[in-house]
C-alpha positions in Angstrom: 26.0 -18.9 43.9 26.3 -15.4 44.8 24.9 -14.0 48.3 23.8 -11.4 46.1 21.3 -13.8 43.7 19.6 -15.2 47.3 17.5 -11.8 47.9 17.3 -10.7 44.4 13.3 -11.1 43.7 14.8 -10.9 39.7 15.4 -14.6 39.9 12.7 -16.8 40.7 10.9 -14.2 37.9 14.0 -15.3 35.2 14.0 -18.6 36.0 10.1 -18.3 35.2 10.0 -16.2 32.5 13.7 -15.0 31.1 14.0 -14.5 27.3 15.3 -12.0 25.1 13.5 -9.6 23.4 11.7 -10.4 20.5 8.6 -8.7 19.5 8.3 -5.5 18.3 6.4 -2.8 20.6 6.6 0.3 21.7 9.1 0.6 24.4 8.0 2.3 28.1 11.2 3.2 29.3 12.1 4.6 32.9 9.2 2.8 34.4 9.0 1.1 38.4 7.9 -1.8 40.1 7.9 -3.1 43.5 8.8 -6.7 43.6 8.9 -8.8 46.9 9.8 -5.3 48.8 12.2 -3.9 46.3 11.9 -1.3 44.5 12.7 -0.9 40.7 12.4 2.6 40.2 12.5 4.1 37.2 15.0 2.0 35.7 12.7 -0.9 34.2 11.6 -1.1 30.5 7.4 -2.6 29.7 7.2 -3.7 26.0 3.5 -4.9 25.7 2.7 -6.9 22.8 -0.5 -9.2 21.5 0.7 -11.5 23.1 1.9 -10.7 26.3 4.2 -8.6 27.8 7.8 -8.0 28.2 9.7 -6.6 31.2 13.4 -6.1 31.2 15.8 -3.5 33.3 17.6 -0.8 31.9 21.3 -1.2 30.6 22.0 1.1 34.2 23.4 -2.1 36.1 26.7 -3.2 35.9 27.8 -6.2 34.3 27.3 -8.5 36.9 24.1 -7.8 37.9 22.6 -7.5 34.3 19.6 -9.4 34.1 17.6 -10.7 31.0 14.0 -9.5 30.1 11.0 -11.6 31.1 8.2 -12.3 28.8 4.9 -13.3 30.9 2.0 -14.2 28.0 -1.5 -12.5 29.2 -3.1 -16.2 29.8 -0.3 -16.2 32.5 -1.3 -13.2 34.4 -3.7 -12.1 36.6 -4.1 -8.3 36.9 -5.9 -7.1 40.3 -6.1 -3.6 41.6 -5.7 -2.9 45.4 -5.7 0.0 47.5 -6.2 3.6 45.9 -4.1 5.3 48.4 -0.7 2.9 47.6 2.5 4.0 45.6 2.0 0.7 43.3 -2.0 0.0 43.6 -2.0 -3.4 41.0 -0.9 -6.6 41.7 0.5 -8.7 39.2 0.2 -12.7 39.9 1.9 -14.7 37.4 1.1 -18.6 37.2 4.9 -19.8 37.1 5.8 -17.6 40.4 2.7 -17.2 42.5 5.1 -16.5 45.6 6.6 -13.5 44.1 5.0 -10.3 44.9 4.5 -7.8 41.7 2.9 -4.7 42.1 2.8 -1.6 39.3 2.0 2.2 39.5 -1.5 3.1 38.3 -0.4 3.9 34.7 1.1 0.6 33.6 -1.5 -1.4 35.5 -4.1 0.5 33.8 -1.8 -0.2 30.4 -1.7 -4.0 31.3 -5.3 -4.0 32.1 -6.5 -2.8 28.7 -3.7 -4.9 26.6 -4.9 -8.0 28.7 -8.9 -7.5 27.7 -7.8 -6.7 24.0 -6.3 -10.1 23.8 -9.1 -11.6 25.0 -11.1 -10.4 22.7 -8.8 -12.1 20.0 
């Protein structure tokens, strides 16, 4: 195993989650997370869909540390928001990886928010 894979917060989420893209959705490209204390900034990719949601980084990474997308359906998730003052104010707590912290700027929590209720309503 490489050192490298014991501190990436990608893992436990890919192990969870990993797939390949497969719906089609508009793409939000050059968005950030924070996940377990590291920051993904602008270099992730959010495909939301009916059915969930797709997360995936950008082809920036070298080879080796490419990682595949993750597809978390909205039964899976649950969306809270937190502080108004913080850099990532909504927490994302997935089912499959409760101990891995996800948090989201305003905008794509709000976006998650909105796609969550609409499926709902389905």
């Amino acid at each position: 195993m490489n050192i490298l894979t014991e501190f990436d917060p990608w893992v436990p989420l890919q192990s969870a989650y990993g797939t390949e893209l497969k719906s089609p959705g508009k793409p939000l490209r050059f968005q950030s997370a924070l996940i377990d204390g590291a920051r993904f900034v602008a270099c992730l990719t959010y495909v939301f869909t009916e059915e969930g949601m797709y997360v995936k980084p950008m082809r920036l990474l070298p080879v080796g540390l490419r990682r595949h997308a993750l597809f978390v359906s909205w039964n899976e998730i649950e969306i809270k928001k937190t502080d108004y003052w913080t850099t990532y104010p909504y927490e994302i707590h997935m089912k499959r990886t409760l101990h891995v912290d996800f948090r989201v700027r305003g905008r794509i929590g709000k976006i998650m928010l909105q796609c969550q209720l609409n499926s709902e309503k389905r």
